[in-house]
Structures are given as structure tokens and as C-alpha cells.
N, C-alpha and C positions, 0 to 999 in steps of 0.2 A: 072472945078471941082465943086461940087457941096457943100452945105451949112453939108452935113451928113456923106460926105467920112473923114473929119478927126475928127471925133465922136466918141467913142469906141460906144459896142451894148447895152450897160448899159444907157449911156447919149441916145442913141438912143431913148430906151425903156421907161424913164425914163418922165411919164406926169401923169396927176392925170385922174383917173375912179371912176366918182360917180355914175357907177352903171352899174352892168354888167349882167341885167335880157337879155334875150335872147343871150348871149357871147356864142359861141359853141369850146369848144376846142376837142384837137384827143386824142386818148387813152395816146400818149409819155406824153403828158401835164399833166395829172391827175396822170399818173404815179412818175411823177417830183413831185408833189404836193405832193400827198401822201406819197411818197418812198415808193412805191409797185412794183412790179412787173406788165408788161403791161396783163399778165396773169389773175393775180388777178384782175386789174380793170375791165376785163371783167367778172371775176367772178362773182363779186358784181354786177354787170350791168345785169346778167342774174337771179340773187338775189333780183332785185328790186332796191338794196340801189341806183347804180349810175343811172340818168335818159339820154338815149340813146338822142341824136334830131333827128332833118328830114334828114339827111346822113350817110350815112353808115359810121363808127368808129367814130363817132364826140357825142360828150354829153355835155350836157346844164349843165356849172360850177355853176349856181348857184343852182340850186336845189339840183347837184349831191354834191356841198359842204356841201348844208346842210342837207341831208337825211346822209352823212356821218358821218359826226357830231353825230348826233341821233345816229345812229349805232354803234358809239364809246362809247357813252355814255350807252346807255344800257346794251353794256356786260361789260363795265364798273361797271355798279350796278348788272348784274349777278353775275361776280367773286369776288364781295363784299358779293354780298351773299352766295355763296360757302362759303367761308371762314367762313365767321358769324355761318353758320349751321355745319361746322368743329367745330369751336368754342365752338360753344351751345351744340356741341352732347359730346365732351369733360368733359365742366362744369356740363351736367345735368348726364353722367355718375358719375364721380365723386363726384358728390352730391347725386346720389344713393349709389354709396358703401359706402359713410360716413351713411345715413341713415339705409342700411341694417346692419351696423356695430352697429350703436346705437340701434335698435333695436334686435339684439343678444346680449348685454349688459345688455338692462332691461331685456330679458326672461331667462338670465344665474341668477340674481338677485331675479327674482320672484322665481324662479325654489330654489334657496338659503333659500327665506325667506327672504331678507332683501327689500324687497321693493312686495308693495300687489297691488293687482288691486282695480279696482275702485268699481267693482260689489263685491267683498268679501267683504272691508271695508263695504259697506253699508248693507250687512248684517248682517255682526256682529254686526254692531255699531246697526244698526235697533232692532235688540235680545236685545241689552246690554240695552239699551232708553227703551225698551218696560217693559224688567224685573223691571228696575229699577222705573220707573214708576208707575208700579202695584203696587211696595212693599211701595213707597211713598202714596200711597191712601189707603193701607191697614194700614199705619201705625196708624189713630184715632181710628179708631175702634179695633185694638187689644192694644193699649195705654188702653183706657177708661174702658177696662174691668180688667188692670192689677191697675190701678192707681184710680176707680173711690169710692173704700173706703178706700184711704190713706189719713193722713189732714197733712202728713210730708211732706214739699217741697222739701228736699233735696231729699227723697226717688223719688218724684215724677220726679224730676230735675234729676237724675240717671239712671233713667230706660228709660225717654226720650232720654237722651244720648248715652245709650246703644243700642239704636230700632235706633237712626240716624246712627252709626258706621254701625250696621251690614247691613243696607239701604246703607251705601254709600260704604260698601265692594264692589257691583255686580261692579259700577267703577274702582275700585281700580287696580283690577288684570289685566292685562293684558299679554296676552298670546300668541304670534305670531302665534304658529299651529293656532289657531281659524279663523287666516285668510289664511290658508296655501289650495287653492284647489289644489287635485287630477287629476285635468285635464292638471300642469304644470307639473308631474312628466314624463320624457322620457321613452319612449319603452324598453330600455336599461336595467333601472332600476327595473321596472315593469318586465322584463324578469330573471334577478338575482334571486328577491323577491319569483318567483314561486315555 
């Protein structure tokens, strides 16, 4: 009897491999490894991933482990990125119909009057500065010819006061139609109107 017959195949098996560059196993072998089917390891084999060696059904474990690897890993980061771009097309829809939503919200508001655009304001206000301006440089010289043979301060002090109030009216009033354009008004309404 020999030193291996009362061994189990485990104890048999059972020694240390530091390194198993040129190891050729058969398809059963990779398939154990893997839990694949012996189908599939030749799938991948005609795939590139597993690398064949120099006999017919046998391939070189270490390469075919580690181009398997790779292989894992890869659609590994593919079906992450599925996902991610499920994801993203989710959130950037979603994040559209909130924006299309808020933007029907200002145009139902302009279209109201309670909130102006940027190009009206600055025209009006541009009018309103411009008027107001003028009447402020007109104001000495139509002072001077109302007040220039009065020696009553008070009279003078009055009518100075008077030329500032109606100088500082063109501020004062504020008017929403003035900022209200024609161009927010709907087809709708424009069709009533006719």
C-alpha cells in the first residue's frame, strides 16, 4: 500500500503553487472555476476573453483568469452606466418639467402685469430718468426768470419748492400698464378683442 491510498483527494491535492504561468487546464476546469457552463467557456474562448493553448480543448489559466476578470469588470462598469444614464435621463427630465413649469408661471404673471420684463423696465425707467432729468436742468433758468426781481425770500423759498414738487411728480407716479408689452398678450385674447 502506498503513502496516498489512505489520503482523501483533498489531502491529496492539497500543496502550495507559487505560480501557475504556463498551467494548461480543459474546458470541465474553467467551467468549475467559473460556474459556467462548458458551452459558454467556449463562447468566450471564441470571444477572445479565454486564451486557448497549444492542444485542443485545454487553455492557459492564467491569462484566461485574468482577461476574465477584465471582462467582468467591464460590464460591470457598463451596467453602472446604464443605470447612471436611466438615472440622469430621470432627473434631467424631471428637472425640465420643473423648469417648463416655472417658466409658465412667470409668462402667466407677465401676461397678469404683476411681474415686467427686463427690457420694459428699462425703458420706461430710461423715459422716466430722461424726463426727469431735462425738467431738473430746466429748472434755473425758468426759477430765474420767475424769482429774479423778488427781494422776498420766503416768496423765493415757495416757488423753489413748488418747481421741486412738480420736478419730482414725473417720479412719483407709477403705473404698471407703462411696463405692460403687447407682445405678452395671447392670440386668444387678441381674437375676442376683434
Amino acid at each position: 500500500m502506498s503513502e496516498n491510498d489512505g489520503k482523501t483527494k483533498i489531502e491529496q491535492a492539497s500543496y502550495k503553487v507559487d505560480d501557475i504561468s504556463g498551467t494548461m487546464v480543459s474546458v470541465k476546469v474553467l467551467s468549475k472555476l467559473f460556474s459556467l457552463t462548458e458551452r459558454r467557456i467556449r463562447d468566450l474562448a471564441q470571444e477572445g476573453i479565454l486564451v486557448r493553448g497549444g492542444a485542443k480543448g485545454r487553455y492557459d489559466l492564467e491569462k484566461s483568469v485574468k482577461n476574465y476578470i477584465v471582462h467582468l469588470k467591464i460590464n460591470k462598469n457598463i451596467e453602472g452606466m446604464k443605470d447612471n444614464s436611466k438615472l440622469d435621463y430621470e432627473e434631467e427630465k424631471a428637472i425640465h418639467e420643473k423648469i417648463k413649469r416655472e417658466k409658465s408661471e412667470i409668462e402667466l404673471k407677465v401676461m397678469r402685469g404683476e411681474v415686467h420684463m427686463s427690457e420694459d423696465i428699462e425703458l420706461v425707467m430710461t423715459n422716466m430718468l430722461a424726463n426727469f432729468r431735462s425738467k431738473v436742468l430746466a429748472m434755473p433758468s425758468k426759477l430765474a426768470q420767475s424769482v429774479v426781481s423778488q427781494n422776498d425770500v420766503k416768496f423765493i423759498r415757495d416757488r423753489i419748492k413748488v418747481e421741486c414738487i412738480e420736478v419730482l411728480e414725473e417720479l412719483k407716479d407709477y403705473d404698471p400698464a407703462m411696463f405692460y408689452n403687447e407682445k405678452y398678450v395671447e392670440d386668444d385674447e387678441l381674437g375676442e378683442e376683434d
